[in-house]
N, C-alpha and C positions, 0 to 999 in steps of 0.2 A: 315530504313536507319539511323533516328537519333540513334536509341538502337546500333546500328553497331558503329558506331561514337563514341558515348561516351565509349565504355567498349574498341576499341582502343586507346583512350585517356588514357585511365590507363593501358595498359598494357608496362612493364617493360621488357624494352630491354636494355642490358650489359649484364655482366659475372658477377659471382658469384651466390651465391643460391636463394637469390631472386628475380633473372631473369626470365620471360618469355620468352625471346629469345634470342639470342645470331645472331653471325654475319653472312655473308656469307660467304664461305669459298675461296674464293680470290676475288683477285681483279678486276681480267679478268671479273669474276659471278657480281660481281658488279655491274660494270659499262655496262654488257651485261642486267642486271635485269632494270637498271634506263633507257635503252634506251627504254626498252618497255614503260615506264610512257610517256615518250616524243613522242610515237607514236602514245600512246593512244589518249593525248589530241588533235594528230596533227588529227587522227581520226575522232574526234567528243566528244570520250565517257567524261562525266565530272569526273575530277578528285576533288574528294572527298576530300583525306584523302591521304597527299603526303608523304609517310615514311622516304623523303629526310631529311623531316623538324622535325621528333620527337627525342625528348631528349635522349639520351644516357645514363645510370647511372653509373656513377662512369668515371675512368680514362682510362678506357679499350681503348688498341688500338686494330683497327680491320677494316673489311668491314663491314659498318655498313649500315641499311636500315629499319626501323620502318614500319610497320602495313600500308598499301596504299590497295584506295579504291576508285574505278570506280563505277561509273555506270550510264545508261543508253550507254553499252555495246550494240553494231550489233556482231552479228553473224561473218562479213567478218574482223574483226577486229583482228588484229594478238595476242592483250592481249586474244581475246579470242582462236582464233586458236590455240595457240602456248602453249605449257607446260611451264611456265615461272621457275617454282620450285625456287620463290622467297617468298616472304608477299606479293602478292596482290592478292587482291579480286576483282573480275570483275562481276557486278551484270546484269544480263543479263532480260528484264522482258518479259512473255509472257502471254497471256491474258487465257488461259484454259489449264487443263491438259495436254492434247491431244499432244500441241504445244509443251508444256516443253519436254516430254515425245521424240517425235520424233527431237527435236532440240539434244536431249542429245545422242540418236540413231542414227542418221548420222553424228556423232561426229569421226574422225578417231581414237581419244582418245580413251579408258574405264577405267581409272584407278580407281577413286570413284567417288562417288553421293550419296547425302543424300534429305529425303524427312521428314517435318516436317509438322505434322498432330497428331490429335486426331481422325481420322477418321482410324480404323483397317481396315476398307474393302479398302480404299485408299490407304493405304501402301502394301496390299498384295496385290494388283493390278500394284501396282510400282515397288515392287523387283521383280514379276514375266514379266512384260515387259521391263525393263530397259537393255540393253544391257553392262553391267559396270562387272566390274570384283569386285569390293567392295561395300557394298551397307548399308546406313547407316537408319536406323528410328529413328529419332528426335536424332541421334548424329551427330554433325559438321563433324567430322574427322572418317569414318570408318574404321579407321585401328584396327585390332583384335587383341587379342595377340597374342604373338610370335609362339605358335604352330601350329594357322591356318593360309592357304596361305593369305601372302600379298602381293599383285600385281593384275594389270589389265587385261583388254583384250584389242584387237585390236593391237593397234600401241603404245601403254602404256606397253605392254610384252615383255620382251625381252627373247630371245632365246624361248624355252618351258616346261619351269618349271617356279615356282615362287619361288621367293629366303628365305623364310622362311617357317615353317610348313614341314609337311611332304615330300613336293617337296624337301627343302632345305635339308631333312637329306635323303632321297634315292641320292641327287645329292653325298653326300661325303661316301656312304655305295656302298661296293662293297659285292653284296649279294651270295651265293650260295647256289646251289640246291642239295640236296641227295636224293637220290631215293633207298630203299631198303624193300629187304622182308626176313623175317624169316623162312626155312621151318621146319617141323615138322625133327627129323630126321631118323625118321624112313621110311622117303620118298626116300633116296639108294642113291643119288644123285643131280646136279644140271640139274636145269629146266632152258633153253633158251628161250624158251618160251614167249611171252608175256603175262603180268597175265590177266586172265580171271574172269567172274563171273558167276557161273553157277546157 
């Protein structure tokens, strides 16, 4: 938690190119992201690290919200239920793999999850039982690049494709099918036929 804390402390939110993060894209998102902080704490979970309260750089106007960081997260707790798709971090803790593993699995969520170890049999043990549609070893964020699907499962999908990768370009490709055969011509004619293989 402290290592989480301090490298939030440094990170640089405003516009421009030295920015790590920029704003939320309105107002409405806003003020719908900060009521989760307020339920959080009404919850229980400790509010760490309040993104209300970090500095802005530069003059930028915007919806602005800084790096926020719970933890000692429950499970019934809407910061965690709830896809917030804001900056915070909800640290949830459980005492053995097993636990982590099936907390993440009856999740209605799957969008991602990452698992950080130096143990290889542990992590092929975790992207083979994880129920998640992206799945990260020892990276934060496992988003791929843009060729392979990005999206989840469950209740994190929407429709039935994913919107980048190969899903994304069959969704805008309207494909067709030819079917033909060559015959010899010395064969006198067309064959109806369905072809065979003798």
């Amino acid at each position: 938690m402290e290592k989480i804390q301090s490298r939030i402390a440094d990170v640089k939110v405003g516009s421009g190119p030295s920015s790590e993060m920029g704003p939320l894209v309105t107002g409405v998102h806003l003020d719908k992201v900060t009521s989760y902080l307020d339920a959080g704490v009404q919850a229980g979970a400790s509010l760490v690290v309040d993104g209300r309260d970090h500095l802005i750089d530069g003059e930028a106007s915007g919806f602005w919200l800084g790096p926020t960081l719970f933890d000692h997260v429950g499970t019934d707790m809407t910061i965690y239920t709830d896809e917030i798709f804001g900056p915070v971090l909800s640290v949830v803790r459980c005492d053995t793999y097993e636990e982590a593993v099936e907390m993440v699995n009856v999740n209605r969520y799957g969008n991602g999850t990452a698992i950080f170890t130096n143990d290889g049999g542990a992590a092929r043990r975790f992207q083979n039982e994880i129920e998640v549609g992206m799945v990260g070893v020892n990276v934060p964020i496992p988003v791929p690049v843009a060729y392979y699907s990005f999206g989840g499962w469950k209740e994190s999908l929407f429709g039935d494709a994913h919107a980048y990768g190969p899903h994304g370009v069959h969704f805008f490709t309207r494909s067709k099918v030819i079917t033909s055969r060559w015959l010899d011509p010395s064969h006198g004619g067309v064959n109806l036929g369905f072809p065979q293989n003798t």
